[in-house]
VEXDREN-2710 file (C-alpha; in Angstrom, 1 decimal):
% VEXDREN-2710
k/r/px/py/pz
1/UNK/-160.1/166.2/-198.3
2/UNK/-157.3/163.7/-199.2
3/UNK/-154.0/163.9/-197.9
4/UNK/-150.6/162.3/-198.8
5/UNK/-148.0/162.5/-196.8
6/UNK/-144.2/161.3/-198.5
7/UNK/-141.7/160.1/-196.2
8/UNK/-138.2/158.1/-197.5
9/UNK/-138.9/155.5/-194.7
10/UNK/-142.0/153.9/-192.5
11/UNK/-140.3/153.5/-189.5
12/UNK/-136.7/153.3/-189.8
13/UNK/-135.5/156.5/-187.6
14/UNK/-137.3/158.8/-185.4
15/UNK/-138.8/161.6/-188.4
16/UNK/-140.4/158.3/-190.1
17/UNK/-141.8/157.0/-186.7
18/UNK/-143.1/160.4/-186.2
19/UNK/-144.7/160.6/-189.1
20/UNK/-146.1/157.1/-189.1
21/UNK/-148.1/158.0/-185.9
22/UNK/-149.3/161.0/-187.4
23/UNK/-150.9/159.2/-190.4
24/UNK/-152.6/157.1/-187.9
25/UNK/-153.5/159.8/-185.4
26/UNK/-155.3/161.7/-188.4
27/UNK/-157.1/158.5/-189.5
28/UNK/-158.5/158.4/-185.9
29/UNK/-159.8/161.7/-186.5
30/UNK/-162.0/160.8/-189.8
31/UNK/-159.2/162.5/-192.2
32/UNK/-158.3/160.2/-195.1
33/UNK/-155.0/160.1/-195.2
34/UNK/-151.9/158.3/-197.4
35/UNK/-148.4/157.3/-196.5
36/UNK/-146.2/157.2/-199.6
37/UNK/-143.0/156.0/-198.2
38/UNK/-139.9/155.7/-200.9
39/UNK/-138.4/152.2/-199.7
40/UNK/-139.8/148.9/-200.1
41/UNK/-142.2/147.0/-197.6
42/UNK/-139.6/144.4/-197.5
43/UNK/-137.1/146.8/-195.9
44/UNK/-139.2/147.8/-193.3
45/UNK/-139.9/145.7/-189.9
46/UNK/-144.0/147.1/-189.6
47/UNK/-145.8/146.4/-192.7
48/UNK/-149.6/146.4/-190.9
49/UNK/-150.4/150.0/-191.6
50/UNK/-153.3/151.1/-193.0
51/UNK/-153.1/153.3/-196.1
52/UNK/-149.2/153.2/-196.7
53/UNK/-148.0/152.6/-200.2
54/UNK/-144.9/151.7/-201.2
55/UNK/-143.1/153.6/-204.2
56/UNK/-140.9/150.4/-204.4
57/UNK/-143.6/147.6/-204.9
58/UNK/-141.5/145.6/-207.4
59/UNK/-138.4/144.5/-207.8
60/UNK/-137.2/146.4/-210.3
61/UNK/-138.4/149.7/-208.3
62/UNK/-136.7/147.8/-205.2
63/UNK/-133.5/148.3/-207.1
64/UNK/-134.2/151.7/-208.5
65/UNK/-134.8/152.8/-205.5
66/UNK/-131.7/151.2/-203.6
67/UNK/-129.5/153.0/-207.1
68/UNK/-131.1/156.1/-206.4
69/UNK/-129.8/155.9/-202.8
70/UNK/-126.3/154.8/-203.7
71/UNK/-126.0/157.5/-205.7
72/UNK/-126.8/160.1/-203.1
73/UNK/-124.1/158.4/-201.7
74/UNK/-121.5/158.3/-204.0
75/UNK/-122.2/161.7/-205.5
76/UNK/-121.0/163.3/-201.8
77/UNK/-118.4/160.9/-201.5
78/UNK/-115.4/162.7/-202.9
79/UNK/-116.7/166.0/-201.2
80/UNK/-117.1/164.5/-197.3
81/UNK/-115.2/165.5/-194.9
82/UNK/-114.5/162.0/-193.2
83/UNK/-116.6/159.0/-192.4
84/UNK/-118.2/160.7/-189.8
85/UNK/-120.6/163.0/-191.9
86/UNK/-121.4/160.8/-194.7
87/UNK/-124.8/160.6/-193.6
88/UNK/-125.3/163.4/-192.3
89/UNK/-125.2/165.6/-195.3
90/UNK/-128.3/165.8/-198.1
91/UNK/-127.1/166.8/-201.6
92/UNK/-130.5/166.3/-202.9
93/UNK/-129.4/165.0/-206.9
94/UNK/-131.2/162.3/-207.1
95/UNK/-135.4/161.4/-206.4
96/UNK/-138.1/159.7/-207.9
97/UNK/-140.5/162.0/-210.3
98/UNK/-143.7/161.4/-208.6
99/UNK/-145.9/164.0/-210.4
100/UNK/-148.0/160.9/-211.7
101/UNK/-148.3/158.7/-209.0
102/UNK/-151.9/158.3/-208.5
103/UNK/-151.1/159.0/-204.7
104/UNK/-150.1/162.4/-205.7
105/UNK/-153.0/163.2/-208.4
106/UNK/-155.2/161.9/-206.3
107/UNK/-154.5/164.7/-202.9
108/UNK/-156.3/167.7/-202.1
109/UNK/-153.2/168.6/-199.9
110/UNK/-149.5/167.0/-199.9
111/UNK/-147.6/166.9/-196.6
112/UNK/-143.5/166.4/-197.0
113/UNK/-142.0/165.2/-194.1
114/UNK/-138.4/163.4/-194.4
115/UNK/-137.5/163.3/-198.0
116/UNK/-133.8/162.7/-198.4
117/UNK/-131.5/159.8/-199.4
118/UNK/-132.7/159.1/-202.8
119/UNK/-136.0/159.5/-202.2
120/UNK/-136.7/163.3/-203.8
121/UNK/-134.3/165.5/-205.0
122/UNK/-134.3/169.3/-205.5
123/UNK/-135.4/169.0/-209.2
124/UNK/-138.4/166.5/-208.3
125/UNK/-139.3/168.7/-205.2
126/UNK/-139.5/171.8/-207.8
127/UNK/-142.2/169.2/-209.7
128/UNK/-144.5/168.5/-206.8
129/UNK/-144.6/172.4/-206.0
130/UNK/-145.5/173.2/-209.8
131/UNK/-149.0/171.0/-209.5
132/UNK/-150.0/174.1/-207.5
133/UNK/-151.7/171.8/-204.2
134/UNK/-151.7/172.8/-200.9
135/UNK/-148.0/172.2/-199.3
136/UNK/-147.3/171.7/-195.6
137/UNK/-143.8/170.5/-194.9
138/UNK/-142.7/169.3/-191.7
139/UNK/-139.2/170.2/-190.7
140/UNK/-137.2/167.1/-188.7
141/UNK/-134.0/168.1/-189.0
142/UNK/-132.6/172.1/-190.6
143/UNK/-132.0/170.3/-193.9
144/UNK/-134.6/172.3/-196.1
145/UNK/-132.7/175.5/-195.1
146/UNK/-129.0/175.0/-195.5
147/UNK/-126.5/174.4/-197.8
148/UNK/-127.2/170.4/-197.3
149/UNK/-126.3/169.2/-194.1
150/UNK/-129.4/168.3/-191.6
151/UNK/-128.2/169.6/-188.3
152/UNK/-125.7/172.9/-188.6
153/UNK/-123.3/172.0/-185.6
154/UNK/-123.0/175.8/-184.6
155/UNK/-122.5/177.0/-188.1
156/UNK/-124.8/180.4/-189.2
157/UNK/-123.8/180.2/-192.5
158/UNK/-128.1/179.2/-193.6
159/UNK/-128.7/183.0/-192.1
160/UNK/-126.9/184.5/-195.0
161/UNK/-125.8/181.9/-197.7
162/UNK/-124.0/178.2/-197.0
163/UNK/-120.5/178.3/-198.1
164/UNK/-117.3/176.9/-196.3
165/UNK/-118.8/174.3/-195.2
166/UNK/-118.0/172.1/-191.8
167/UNK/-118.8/169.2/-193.5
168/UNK/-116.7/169.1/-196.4
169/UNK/-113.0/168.3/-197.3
170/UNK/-112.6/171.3/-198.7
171/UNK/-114.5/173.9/-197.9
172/UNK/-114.3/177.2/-199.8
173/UNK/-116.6/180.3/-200.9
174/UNK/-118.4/178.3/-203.5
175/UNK/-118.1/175.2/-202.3
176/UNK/-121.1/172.2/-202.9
177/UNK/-123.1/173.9/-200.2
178/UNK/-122.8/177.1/-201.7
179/UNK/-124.2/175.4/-204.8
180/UNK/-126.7/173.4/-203.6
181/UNK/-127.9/176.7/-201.6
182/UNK/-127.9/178.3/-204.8
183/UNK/-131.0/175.6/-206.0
184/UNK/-132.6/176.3/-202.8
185/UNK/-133.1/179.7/-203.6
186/UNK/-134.6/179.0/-206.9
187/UNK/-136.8/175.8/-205.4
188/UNK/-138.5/178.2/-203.1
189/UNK/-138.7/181.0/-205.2
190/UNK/-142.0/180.5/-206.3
191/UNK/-143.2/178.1/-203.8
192/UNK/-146.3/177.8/-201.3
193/UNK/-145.8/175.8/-198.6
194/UNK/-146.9/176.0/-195.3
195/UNK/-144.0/174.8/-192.6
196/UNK/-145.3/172.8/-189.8
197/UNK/-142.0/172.5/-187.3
198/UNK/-142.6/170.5/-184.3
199/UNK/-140.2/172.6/-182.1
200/UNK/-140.3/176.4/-181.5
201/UNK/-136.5/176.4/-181.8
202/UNK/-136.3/174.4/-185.2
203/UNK/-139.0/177.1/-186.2
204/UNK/-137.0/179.8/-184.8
205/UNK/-134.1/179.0/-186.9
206/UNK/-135.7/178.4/-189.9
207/UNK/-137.5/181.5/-189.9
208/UNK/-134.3/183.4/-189.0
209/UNK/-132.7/182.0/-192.1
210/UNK/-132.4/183.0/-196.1
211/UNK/-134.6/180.2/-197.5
212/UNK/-137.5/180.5/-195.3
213/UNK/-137.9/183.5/-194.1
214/UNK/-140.6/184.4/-196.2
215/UNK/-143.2/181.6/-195.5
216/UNK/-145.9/180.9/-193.1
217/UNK/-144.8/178.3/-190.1
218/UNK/-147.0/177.0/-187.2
219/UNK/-145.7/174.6/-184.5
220/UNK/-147.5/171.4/-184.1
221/UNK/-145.6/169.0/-182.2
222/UNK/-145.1/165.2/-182.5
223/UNK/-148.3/162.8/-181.2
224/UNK/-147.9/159.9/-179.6
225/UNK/-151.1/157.0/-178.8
226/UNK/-151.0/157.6/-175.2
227/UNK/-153.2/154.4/-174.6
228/UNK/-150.0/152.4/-175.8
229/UNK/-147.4/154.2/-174.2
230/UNK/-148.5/154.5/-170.6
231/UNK/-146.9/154.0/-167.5
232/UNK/-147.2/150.1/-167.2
233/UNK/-146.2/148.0/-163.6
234/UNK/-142.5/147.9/-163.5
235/UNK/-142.3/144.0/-162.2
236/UNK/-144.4/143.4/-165.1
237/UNK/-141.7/145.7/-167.6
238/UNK/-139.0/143.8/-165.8
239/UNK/-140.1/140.5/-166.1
240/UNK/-140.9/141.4/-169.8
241/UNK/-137.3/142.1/-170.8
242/UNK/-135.9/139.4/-168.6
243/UNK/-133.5/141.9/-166.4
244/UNK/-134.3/140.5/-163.0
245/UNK/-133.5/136.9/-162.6
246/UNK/-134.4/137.8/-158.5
247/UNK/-138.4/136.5/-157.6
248/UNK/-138.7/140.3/-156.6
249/UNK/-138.1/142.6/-159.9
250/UNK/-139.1/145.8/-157.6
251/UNK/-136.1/145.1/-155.5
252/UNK/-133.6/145.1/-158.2
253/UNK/-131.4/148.1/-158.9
254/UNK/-132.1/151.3/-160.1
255/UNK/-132.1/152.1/-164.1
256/UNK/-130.9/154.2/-166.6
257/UNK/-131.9/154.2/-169.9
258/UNK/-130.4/155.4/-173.0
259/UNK/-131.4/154.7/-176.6
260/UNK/-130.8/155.8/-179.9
261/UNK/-131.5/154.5/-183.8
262/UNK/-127.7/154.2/-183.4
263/UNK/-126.3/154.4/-180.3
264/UNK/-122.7/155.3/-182.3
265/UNK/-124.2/158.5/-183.3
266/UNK/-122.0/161.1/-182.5
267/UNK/-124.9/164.1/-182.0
268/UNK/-126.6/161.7/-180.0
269/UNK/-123.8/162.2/-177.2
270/UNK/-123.6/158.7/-175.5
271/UNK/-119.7/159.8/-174.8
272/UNK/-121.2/162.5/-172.4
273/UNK/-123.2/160.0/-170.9
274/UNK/-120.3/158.2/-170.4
275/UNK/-118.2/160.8/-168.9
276/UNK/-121.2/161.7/-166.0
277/UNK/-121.5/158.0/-165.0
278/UNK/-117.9/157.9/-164.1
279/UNK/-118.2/161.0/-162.2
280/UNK/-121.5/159.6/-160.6
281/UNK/-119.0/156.6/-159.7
282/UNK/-116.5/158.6/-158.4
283/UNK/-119.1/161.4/-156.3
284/UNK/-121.6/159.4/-155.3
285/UNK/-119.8/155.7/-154.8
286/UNK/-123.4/154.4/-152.8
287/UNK/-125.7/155.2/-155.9
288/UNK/-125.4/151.7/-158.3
289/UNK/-127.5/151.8/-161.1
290/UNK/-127.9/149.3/-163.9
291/UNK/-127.6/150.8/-167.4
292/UNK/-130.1/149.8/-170.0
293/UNK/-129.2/150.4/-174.0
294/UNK/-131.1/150.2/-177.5
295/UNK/-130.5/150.5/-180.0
296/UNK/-128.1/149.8/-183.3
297/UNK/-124.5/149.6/-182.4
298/UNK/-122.1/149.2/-179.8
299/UNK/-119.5/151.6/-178.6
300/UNK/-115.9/150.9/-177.5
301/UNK/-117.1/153.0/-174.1
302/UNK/-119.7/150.3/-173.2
303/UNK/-116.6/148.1/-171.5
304/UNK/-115.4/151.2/-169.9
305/UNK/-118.5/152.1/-167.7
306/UNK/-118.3/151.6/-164.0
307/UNK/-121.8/150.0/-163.6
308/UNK/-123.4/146.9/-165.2
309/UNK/-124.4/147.2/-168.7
310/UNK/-127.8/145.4/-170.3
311/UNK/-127.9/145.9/-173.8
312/UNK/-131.5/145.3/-175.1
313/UNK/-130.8/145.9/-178.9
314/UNK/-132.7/146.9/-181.1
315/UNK/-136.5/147.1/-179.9
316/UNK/-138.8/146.2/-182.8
317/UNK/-142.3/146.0/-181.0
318/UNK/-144.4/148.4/-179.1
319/UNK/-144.2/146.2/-175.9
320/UNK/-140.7/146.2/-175.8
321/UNK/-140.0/149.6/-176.1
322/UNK/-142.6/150.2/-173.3
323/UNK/-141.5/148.0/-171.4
324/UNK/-137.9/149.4/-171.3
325/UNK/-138.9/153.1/-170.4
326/UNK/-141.7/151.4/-167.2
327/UNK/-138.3/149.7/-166.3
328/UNK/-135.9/152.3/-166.1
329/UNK/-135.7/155.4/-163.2
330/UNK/-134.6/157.9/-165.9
331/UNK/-133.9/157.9/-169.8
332/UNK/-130.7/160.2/-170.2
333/UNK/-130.6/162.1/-173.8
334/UNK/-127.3/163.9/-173.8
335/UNK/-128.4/164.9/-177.6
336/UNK/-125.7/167.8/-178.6
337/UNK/-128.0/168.7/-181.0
338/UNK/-132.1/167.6/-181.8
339/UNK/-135.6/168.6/-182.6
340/UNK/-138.3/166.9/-180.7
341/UNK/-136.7/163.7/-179.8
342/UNK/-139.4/160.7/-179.7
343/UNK/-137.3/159.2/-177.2
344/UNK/-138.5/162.1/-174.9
345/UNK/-141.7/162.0/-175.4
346/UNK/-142.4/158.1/-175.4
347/UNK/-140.6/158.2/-172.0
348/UNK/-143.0/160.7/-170.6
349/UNK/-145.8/159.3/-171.7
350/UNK/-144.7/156.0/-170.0
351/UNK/-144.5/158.2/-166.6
352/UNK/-140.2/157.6/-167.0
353/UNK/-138.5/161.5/-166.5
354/UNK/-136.0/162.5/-168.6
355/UNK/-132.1/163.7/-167.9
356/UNK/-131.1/166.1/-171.2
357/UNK/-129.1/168.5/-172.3
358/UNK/-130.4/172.0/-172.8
359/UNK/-130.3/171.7/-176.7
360/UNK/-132.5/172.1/-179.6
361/UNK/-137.0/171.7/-178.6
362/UNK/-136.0/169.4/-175.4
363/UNK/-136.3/172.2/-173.0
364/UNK/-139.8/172.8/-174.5
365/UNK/-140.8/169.5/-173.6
366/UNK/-139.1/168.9/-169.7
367/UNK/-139.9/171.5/-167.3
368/UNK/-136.8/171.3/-165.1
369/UNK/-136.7/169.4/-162.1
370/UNK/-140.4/168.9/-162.3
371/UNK/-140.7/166.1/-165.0
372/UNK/-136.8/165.6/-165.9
373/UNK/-133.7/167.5/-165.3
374/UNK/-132.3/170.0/-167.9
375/UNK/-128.2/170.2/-168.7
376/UNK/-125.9/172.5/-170.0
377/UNK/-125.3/171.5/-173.2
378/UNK/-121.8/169.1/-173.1
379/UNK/-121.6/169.4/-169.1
380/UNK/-120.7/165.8/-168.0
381/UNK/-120.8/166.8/-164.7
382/UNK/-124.8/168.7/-164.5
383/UNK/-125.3/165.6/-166.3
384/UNK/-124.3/163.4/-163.7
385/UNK/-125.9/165.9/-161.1
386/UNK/-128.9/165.2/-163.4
387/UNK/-128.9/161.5/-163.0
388/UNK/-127.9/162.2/-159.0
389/UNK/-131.3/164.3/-158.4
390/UNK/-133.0/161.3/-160.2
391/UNK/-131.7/158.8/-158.4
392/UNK/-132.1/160.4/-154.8
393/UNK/-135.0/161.7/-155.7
394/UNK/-137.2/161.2/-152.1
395/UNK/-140.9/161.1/-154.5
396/UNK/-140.0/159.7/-157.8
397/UNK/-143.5/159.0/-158.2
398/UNK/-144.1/162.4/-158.4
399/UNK/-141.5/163.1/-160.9
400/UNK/-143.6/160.2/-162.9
401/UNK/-146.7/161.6/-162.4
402/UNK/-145.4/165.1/-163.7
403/UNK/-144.0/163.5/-167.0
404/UNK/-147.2/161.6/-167.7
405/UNK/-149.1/165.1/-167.5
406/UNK/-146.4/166.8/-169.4
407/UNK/-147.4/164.5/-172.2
408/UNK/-151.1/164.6/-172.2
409/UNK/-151.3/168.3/-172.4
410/UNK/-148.7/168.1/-175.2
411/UNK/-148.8/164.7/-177.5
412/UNK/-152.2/164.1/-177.6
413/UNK/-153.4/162.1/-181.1
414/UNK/-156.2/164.3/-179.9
415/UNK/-155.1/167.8/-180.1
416/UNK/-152.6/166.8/-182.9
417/UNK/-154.6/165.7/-185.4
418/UNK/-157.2/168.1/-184.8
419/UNK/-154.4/170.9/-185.5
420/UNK/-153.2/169.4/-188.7
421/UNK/-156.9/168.8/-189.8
422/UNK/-158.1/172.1/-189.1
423/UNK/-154.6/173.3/-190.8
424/UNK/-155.3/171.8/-194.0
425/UNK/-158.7/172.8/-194.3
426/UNK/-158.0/175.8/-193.5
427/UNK/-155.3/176.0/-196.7
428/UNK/-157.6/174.2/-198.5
429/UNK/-160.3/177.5/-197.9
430/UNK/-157.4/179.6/-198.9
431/UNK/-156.5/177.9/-202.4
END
């Protein structure tokens, strides 16, 4: 058994890192396994990986690849709504024909995972399915089931057929997600693929909509090598970043964390966060937390917050990211919309609970007031009771000890792989 999975990027954004850990959980496990990712190694910041090929190993695919991605761009251009969506929206026109890359002839099964931005288009997807493999897809966003965009913000239109879309500048019955709906239809007309969400609610919706409703799904969550993210000594996590200059890190303040591939990212709801701190300021004057950020980005709100601000930047090695969550007392998520957030489950698995909004898989993964605290769903203030209960919390060790658990009995490399494995085989049996 040989399988390749195709990803657009190695570890830029949190489907890639997801699948990344994957590939290496399932080579822990015996299964030989291939990461075909569409970008070049010089555009990524990990290049140590076993098994990953890169589709852009020259540099004339360097620059194919970067045209293919400008393209996407520029295709949607005239049709975005503002600024805001540009990336945010998949039309899917342009991809790379991989039929005859010896990564694909040579699989017994192909796993898709996040495909978009140049790397495969609707027509080169329609390629792949004809070899007649073994498909699993995993869903990281709603994209393979609407009209284009990868998170629906509310709109149902994917249940019937995408037309008037949110996203567009002018939205009308047969508007560009009507039509690119339209080559859904036919793409999985035929198709056999096995759907392998990571989140009963992203499964949920996809099986509720047009597209998908036909096809098999099972839900297999994200792993995570729980011997590197573990709950570490928080002088030592301190110390590491540099956030205490005091000869007593334990003694410093307590921490928030909040951290996102781009902290600017409107669904990631950082202006929510910022709304509950300043009612935290305003309720609960004697709490005084420190606020830790990652990330890409800065927001105009950073200068308006009531407490200190560290910003820690972007985090490019395992110890640093490890070192923030063992630092912080919470990680707040305010997500307005999400899947299975890695940010949530690396936090966990470092022992750090988790303040969220009740959105999306996140209540799947925080039991409420036992490892985290669960929000409505763009309530600044339960938010900032959230981070209250946190903060006052008389055992926080116990909240840490409930998040560590949480993610052993869910994001085991263990039980993950051994899922997928058996999965395959078992589609492998069936073909």
């Amino acid at each position: 058994m040989r399988v390749t999975h195709l990803s657009t990027y190695q570890q830029f954004g949190g489907a890639a890192i997801a699948t990344g850990r994957l590939h290496q959980a399932l080579q822990k496990q015996g299964v030989q396994t291939t990461l075909l990712v569409g970008t070049s190694a010089r555009q990524e910041q990990h290049k140590n990986a076993l098994d990953v090929e890169f589709l852009a190993n020259n540099f004339l695919a360097e620059q194919t690849a970067f045209g293919r991605f400008v393209a996407e761009r520029l295709y949607f251009l005239p049709f975005e709504r503002d600024r805001s969506v540009r990336f945010q929206f998949s039309p899917a026109v342009f991809g790379a024909n991989l039929t005859f890359h010896p990564a694909i002839q040579q699989a017994s099964v192909l796993h898709l995972h996040w495909i978009n931005f140049g790397f495969l288009s609707i027509e080169t997807l329609r390629n792949l399915f004809a070899l007649g493999k073994p498909i699993v897809w995993t869903l990281h966003d709603q994209w393979a089931f609407t009209g284009g965009c990868h998170y629906s913000r509310g709109c149902d239109h994917f249940l019937s057929h995408c037309h008037t879309c949110p996203y567009l500048k002018k939205p009308h019955e047969r508007d560009l997600s009507y039509r690119i709906f339209e080559q859904k239809v036919r793409l999985f007309d035929t198709a056999n693929i096995m759907f392998t969400p990571p989140s009963r609610w992203l499964a949920d919706e996809a099986m509720r909509s047009t597209l998908l409703r036909r096809f098999p799904f099972t839900v297999i969550p994200y792993a995570i090598d729980q011997q590197l993210y573990c709950p570490i000594d928080r002088a030592e996590a301190t110390a590491f970043l540099d956030l205490t200059p005091s000869p007593n890190p334990t003694a410093g303040p307590p921490r928030l964390l909040f951290g996102s591939a781009n902290v600017t990212d409107t669904r990631k709801g950082f202006r929510y966060f910022a709304e509950a701190l300043t009612l935290l300021h305003q309720q609960r004057p004697e709490l005084r937390p420190e606020i830790l950020i990652f990330g890409k980005g800065r927001s105009y709100l950073f200068d308006e917050l009531p407490y200190p601000v560290r910003q820690l930047g972007m985090l490019t090695s395992n110890d640093e990211i490890v070192a923030a969550y063992n630092a912080a007392d919470a990680m707040v998520v305010p997500s307005l919309e999400d899947n299975l957030p890695n940010t949530v489950i690396e936090s966990l698995a470092c022992g750090t609970p988790v303040v969220a909004f009740r959105t999306g898989g996140i209540p799947e993964m925080i039991d409420h007031r036992q490892n985290g605290y669960l929000a409505a769903v763009g309530s600044a203030q339960e938010l900032a009771d959230g981070l209250a209960f946190v903060l006052t919390h008389p055992n926080l060790n116990a909240l840490r000890l409930n998040a560590r658990h949480t993610a052993e009995a869910l994001f085991s490399e263990d039980v993950v792989a051994r899922q997928h494995r058996d999965l395959y085989r078992s589609l492998l049996s069936e073909s």
